[in-house]
N, C-alpha and C positions, 0 to 999 in steps of 0.2 A: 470686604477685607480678604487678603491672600491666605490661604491656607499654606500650612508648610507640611509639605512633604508625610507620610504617614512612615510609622517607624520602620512596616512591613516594607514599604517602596526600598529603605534604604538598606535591609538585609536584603533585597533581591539584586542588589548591582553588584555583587561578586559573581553570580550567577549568570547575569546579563552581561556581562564583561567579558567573562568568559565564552562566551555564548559569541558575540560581536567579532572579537579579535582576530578568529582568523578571517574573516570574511571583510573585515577593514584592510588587511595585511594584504589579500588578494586585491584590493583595487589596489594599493600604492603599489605593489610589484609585476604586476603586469603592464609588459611591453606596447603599448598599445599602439605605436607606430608602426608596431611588426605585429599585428594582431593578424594570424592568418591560419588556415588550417593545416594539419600537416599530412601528410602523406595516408590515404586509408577514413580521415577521421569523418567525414562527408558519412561514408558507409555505414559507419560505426551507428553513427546517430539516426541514418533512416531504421538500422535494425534494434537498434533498441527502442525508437519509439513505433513501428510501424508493430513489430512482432509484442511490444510492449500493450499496446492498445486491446490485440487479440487475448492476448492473455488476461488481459483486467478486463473482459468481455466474461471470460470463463472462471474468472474468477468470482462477480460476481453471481452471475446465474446457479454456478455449483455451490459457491458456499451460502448465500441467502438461503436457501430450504436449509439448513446444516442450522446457520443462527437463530433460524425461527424456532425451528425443534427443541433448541436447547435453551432457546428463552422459556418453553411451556413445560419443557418434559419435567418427570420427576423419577427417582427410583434409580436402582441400579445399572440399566439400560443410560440413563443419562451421564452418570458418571465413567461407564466405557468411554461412550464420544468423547467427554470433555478431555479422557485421557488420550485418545486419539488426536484430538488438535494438540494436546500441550507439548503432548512428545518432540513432534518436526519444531514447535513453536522453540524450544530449548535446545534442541541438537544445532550445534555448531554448522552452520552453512558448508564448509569444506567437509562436516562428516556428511552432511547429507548430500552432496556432490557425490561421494564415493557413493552412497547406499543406493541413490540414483542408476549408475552407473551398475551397479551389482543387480541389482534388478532390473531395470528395463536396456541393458547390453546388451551387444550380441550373445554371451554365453550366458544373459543371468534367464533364470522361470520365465518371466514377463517379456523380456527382451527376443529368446528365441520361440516363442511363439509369435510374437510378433513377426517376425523375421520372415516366419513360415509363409505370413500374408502379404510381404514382399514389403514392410513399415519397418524402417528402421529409426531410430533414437537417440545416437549419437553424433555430436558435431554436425548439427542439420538444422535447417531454422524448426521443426517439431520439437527436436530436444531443447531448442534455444526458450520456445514457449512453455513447456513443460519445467523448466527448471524456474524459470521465471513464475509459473504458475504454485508451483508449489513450493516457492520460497514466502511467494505473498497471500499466501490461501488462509494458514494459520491467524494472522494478524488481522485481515478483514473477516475474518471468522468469527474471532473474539471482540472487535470494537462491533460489530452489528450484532453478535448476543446482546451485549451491553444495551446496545440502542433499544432494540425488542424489548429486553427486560424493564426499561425505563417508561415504558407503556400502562397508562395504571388500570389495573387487571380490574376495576369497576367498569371500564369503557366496554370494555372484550366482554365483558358479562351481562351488560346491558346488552349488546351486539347479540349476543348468546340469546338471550332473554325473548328477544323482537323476531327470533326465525332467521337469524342471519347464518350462513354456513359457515363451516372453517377456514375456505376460500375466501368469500365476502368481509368477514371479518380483520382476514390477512392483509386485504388487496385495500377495503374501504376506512379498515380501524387502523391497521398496525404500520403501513407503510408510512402512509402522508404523518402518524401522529410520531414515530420512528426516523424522518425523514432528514431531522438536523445530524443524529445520530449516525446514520447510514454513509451520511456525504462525508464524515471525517472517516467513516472507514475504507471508502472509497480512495480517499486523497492516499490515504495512510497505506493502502495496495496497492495504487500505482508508484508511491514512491520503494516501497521496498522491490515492485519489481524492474523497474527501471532501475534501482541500484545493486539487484542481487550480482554478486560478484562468486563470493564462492561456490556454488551449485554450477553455474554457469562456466564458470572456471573449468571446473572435474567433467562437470556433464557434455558441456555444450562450448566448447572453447572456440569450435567455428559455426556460424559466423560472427564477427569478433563485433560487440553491443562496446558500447559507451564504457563502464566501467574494467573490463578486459584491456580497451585500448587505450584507456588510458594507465594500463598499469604498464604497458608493453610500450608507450611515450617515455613512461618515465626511466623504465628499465634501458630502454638504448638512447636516450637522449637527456636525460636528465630532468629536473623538474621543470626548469624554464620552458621545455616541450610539451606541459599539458594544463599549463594556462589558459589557453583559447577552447579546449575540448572539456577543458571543468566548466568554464563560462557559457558553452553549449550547455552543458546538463544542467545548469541551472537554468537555462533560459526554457529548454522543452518540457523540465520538469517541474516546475513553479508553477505552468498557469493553470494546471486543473487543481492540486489542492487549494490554490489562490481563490480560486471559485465556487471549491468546495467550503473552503471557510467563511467566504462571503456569505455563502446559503442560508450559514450557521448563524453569522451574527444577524444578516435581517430577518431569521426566523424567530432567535432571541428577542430584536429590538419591537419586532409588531407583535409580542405575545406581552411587553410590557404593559402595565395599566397607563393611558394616558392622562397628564392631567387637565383639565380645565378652572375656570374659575371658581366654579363651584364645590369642584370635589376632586376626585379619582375615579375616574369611569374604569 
């Protein structure tokens, strides 16, 4: 017998709809007999996803020790950090472009010291990485606490228990058991750094990444100009969270009980 539909399904298709529309809109209005690149956009796309990659390379290596700390820590000390991520995580992208720019410029603290050692920071693919870095830092910060915390602190304790190190436990407990948790934060950093726009913008406007150029399509050419260069970004930037979600769901589906005839194993 058909089931119909659950109540819940049918308040989620305003949502869903919403959700659909412009991305249906994009297939029927795109020219696809003149589907072709335009001037620059070739470029665009190696530096946002070449300088992209480096950056979600640094991203997670620095912010992983940052998520695990604040899955265990406790106390005063911990609510600093958290304050520390939330801050960039809430400030407005174009304020943090400027604050970017204010500090690590040629006249900000950070910036002229650098300067000293012959490293500069703006409109330079380091700044391009840098702003990209620190647009998507916050965000996979806080989805891999999550992950860590969702760890049940009986495992780590037994770990604890058997002679296992802080390391060991890290490396042999927290990761692999962490590991569906991790890949959505993963997805979720490369896509905000491959779409940081404002940072990038103030910080790093040369050399010009995917979302810059396609603002500068639409500014001298109009919107029919950046058809082909959005259907790039989705196509470069779709398949790693794609894969990262995949992880997710076969990591979900093989921890289900399976059934047999007999029971639920």
């Amino acid at each position: 017998m058909k089931r119909s539909p659950s109540s819940a399904l049918w308040l989620s298709l305003p949502a869903l709809l919403m959700l659909a529309v412009p991305f249906l809109t994009l297939i029927a209005i795109t020219h696809w007999r003149h589907f072709h690149l335009a001037w620059g956009d070739g470029d665009a796309i190696a530096t946002s996803t070449g300088l992209g990659l480096i950056a979600l390379l640094l991203i997670v290596v620095s912010g992983l020790p940052v998520a695990w700390w604040l899955s265990q820590a406790r106390g005063k000390a911990r609510a600093v950090v958290e304050l520390l991520v939330l801050i960039p995580l809430l400030t407005p992208p174009l304020a943090m472009g400027i604050l970017l720019v204010s500090a690590y410029g040629p006249y900000g603290p950070a910036g002229s010291l650098l300067a000293r050692m012959g490293i500069e920071l703006v409109n330079n693919p380091a700044a391009f990485v840098l702003a990209q870095w620190y647009g998507a830092l916050p965000y996979f910060i806080t989805a891999a606490r999550s992950a860590f915390a969702a760890v049940p602190v009986a495992i780590l304790e037994a770990g604890r228990t058997l002679g296992a190190s802080p390391w060991q436990r890290f490396r042999r407990l927290s990761l692999p058991l962490a590991a569906p948790g991790l890949a959505s934060a993963v997805a979720l950093a490369w896509v905000r750094a491959i779409g940081e726009f404002g940072i990038v913008m103030i910080f790093a406007y040369f050399p010009q990444g995917i979302p810059v150029k396609l603002y500068n399509n639409l500014q001298n050419d109009g919107v029919d100009a950046v058809y082909v260069l959005l259907w790039l970004l989705l196509l470069f930037t779709l398949p790693l969270p794609l894969a990262c979600f995949a992880l997710v769901r076969r990591y979900a589906r093989d921890r289900q009980p399976r059934r047999t005839r007999s029971g639920v194993i």
